[in-house]
VOGU-3710 file (C-alpha; in Angstrom, 3 decimals, decimal comma):
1> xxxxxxxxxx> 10,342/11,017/-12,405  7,913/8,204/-12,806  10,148/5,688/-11,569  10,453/7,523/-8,273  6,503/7,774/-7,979  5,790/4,052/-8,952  7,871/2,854/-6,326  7,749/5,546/-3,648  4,197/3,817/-2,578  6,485/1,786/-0,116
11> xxxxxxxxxx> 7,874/4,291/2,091  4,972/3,614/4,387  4,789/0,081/4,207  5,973/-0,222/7,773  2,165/0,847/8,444  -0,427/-1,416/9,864  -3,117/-2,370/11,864  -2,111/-5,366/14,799  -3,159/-6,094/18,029  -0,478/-4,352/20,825
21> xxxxxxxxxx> 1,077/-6,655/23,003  0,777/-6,865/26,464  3,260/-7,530/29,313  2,626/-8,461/32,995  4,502/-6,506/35,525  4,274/-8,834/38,931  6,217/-6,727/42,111  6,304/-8,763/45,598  6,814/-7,785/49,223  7,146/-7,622/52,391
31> xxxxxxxxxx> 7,016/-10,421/55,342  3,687/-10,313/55,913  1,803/-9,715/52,549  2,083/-10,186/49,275  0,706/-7,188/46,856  0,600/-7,994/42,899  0,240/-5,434/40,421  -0,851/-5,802/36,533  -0,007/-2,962/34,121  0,210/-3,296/30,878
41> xxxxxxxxxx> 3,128/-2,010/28,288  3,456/-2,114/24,879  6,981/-2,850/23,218  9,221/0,134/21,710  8,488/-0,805/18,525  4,567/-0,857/18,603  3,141/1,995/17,013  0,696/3,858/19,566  -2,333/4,588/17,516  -2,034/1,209/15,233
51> xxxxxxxxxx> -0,455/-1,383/17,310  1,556/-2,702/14,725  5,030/-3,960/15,630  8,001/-2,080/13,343  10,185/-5,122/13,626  7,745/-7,771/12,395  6,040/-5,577/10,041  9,529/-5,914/7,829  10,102/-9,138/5,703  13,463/-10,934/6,082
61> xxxxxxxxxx> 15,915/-10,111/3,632  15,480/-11,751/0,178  11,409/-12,323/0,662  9,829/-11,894/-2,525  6,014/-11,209/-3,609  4,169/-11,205/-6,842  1,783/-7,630/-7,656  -0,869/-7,990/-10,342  -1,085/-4,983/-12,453  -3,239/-3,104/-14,316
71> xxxxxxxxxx> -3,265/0,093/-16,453  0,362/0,852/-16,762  0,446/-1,163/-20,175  3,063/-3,209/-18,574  3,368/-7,196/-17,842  0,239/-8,275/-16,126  2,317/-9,499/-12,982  5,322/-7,720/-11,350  7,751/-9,619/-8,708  8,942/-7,616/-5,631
81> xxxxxxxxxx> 11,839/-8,485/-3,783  13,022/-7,057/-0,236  16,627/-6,763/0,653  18,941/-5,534/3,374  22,414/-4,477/3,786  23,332/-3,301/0,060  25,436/-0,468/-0,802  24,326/2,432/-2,864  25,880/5,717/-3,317  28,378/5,594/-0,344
91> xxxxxxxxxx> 25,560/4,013/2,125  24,464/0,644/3,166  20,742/0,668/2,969  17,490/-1,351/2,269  16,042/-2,336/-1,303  12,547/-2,863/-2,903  13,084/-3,926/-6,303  10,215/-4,016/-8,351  10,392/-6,229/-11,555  13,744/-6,494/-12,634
101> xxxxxxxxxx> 16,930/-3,276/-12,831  19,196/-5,674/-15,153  20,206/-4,044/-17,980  17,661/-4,519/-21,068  14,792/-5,457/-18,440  12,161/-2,603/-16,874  12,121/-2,296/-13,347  12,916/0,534/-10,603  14,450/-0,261/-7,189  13,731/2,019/-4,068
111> xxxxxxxxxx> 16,706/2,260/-1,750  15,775/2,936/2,225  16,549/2,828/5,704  15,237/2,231/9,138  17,106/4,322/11,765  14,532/3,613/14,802  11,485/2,225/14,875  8,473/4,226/12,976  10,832/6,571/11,012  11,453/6,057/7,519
121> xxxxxxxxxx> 14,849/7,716/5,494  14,408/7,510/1,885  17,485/8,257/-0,347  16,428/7,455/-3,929  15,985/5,247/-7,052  17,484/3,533/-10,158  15,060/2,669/-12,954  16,071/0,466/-16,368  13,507/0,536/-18,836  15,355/-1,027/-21,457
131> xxxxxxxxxx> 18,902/0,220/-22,400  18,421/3,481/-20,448  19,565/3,729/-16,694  17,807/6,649/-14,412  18,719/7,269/-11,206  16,550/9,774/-9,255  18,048/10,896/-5,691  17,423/13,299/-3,126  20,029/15,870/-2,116  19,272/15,573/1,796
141> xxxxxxxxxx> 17,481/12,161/2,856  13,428/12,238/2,705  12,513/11,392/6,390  9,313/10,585/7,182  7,991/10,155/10,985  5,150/7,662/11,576  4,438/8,003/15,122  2,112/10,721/15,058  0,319/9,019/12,846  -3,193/9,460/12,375
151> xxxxxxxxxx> -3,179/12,794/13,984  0,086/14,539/12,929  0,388/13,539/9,174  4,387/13,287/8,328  5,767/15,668/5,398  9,063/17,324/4,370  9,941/18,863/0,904  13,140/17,987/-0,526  15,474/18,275/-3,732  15,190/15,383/-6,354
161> xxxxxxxxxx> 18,289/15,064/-8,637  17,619/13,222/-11,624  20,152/11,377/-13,637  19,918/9,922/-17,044  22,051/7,956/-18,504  25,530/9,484/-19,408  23,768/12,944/-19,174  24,696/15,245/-16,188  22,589/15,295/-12,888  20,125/17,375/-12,484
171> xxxxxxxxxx> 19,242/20,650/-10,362  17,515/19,719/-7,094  13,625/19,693/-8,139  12,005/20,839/-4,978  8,862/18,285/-3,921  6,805/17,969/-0,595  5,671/15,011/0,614  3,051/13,988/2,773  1,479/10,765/4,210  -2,232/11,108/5,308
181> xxxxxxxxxx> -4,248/8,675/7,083  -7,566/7,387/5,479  -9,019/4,563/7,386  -8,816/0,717/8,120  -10,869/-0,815/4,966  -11,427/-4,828/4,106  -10,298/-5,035/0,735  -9,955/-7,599/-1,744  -7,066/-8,344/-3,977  -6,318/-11,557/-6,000
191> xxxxxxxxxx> -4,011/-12,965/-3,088  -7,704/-12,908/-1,040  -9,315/-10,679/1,381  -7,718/-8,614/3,941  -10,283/-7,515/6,468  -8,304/-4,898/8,332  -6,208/-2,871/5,707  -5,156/0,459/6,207  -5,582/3,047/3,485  -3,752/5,965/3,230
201> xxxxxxxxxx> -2,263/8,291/0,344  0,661/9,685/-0,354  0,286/13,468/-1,649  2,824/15,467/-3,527  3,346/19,106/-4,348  5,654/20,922/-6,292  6,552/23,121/-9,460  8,314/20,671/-10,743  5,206/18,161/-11,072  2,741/21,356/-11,662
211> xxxxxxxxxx> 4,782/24,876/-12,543  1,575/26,868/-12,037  2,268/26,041/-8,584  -1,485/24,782/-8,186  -2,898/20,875/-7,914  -1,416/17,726/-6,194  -0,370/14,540/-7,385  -2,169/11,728/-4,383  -2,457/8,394/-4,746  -3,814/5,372/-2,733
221> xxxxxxxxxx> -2,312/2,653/-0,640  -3,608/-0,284/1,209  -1,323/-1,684/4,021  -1,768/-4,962/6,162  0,042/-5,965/9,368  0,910/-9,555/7,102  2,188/-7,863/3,882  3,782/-4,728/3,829  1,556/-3,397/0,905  -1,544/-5,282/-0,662
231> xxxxxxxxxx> -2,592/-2,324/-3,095  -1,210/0,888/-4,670  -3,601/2,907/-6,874  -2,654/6,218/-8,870  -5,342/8,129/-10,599  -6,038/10,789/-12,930  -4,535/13,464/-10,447  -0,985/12,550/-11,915  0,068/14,895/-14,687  1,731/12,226/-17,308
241> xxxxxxxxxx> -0,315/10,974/-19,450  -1,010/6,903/-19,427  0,449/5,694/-16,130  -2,960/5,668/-14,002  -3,909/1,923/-12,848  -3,188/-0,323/-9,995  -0,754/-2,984/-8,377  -2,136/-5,293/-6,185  -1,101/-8,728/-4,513  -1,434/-11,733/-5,999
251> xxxxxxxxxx> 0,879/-14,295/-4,351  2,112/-13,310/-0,387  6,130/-13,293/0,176  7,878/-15,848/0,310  11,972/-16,295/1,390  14,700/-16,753/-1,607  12,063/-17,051/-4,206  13,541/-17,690/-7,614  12,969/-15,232/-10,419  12,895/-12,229/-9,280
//
């Protein structure tokens, strides 16, 4: 279960805070005059409340960052890699890999995809922490709609199969999810300051994550039009014991980078 919440901070990557863009409508006519009209439109893909654009928002395929962590009592820097078009589980989908899913290594991958612009489908994760492969999926896809974002906060529960190793699957463990707006923040991480980052937290419920069917596990993200995440905090409200800290950005993405 921890691999799914470590890297399930991306799903809203696609977030941020850019300036819309603006098109000129010009209409001409008649023989005698000339009338000229200005409107202004913003492209499908530019999120109404935000102004980000979906499309440029997403990194090109194989563009690769470097997270500084601290807390989880892992390595004190973690690569990320973005990727597009791989198969898993019958589908072609998108990957964030974070550190590395070769066997021996420690690392989780989040698999994803991007049916229209502003809606995320998630479909699950593998996880190697040493010898031991996990895979944690969802029996129906998690879809999550941005657009009403701030006002109409997207959540759905689903079932989460889990899957380790040469053991059987897992029962669907049913688990809402919900994105919630926070603000637009200037924040500082050690790849430099970001004046205009967008917080917002991801909160989950469930008996699987608290069987007295009260509490909710929420943690923090901070988004930015140039990177799709700059920080991911998770605090005391999750119920394992250790894993609170923070991953934050410490070199910006780069194309094909080696390593990782």
């Amino acid at each position: 279960m921890l691999a799914l919440l470590l890297v399930v901070s991306s799903l809203a990557a696609a977030c941020g805070d850019d300036a819309a863009t603006t098109t000129a409508t010009v209409t001409t006519s008649t023989t005698t005059s000339t009338t000229t009209t200005t409107t202004t439109t913003a492209p499908a893909d530019v999120h109404p409340a935000w102004g980000a654009s979906w499309e440029d928002l997403w990194p090109d395929s194989d563009a690769a960052a470097t997270y500084r962590l601290g807390g989880f009592g892992l390595p004190a820097d973690l690569p990320v890699r973005f990727e597009t078009g791989v198969e898993w589980r019958g589908a072609t989908s998108d990957r964030i890999i974070a550190g590395s899913t070769l066997p021996g290594q420690m690392g989780a991958a989040l698999y994803l995809d991007r049916p229209e612009p502003w809606v995320l489908r998630l479909t699950g994760v593998e996880a190697v922490a040493g010898a031991e492969l996990q895979v944690e999926y969802f029996d129906e896809p998690l879809v999550l709609d941005l657009r009403g974002l701030p006002a109409e906060p997207p959540s759905a529960e689903v079932g989460l199969v889990i899957k380790t190793g040469e053991e059987p699957a897992s029962e669907p463990h049913l688990i809402t999810y919900r994105l919630e707006w926070v603000g637009i923040e200037a924040l500082d991480v050690a790849a430099g300051r970001f004046p205009d980052a967008l917080h917002m937290q991801v909160v989950m419920t469930g008996e699987y994550l608290f069987p007295d069917g009260e509490g909710s596990l929420v943690f923090d993200m901070w988004l930015h039009p140039e990177q799709l995440i700059l920080k991911w905090e998770m605090g005391a409200s999750l119920p394992l014991a250790g894993t609170g800290g923070t991953v934050g950005l410490r070199a910006a993405p780069s194309p094909n980078e080696e390593g990782t």
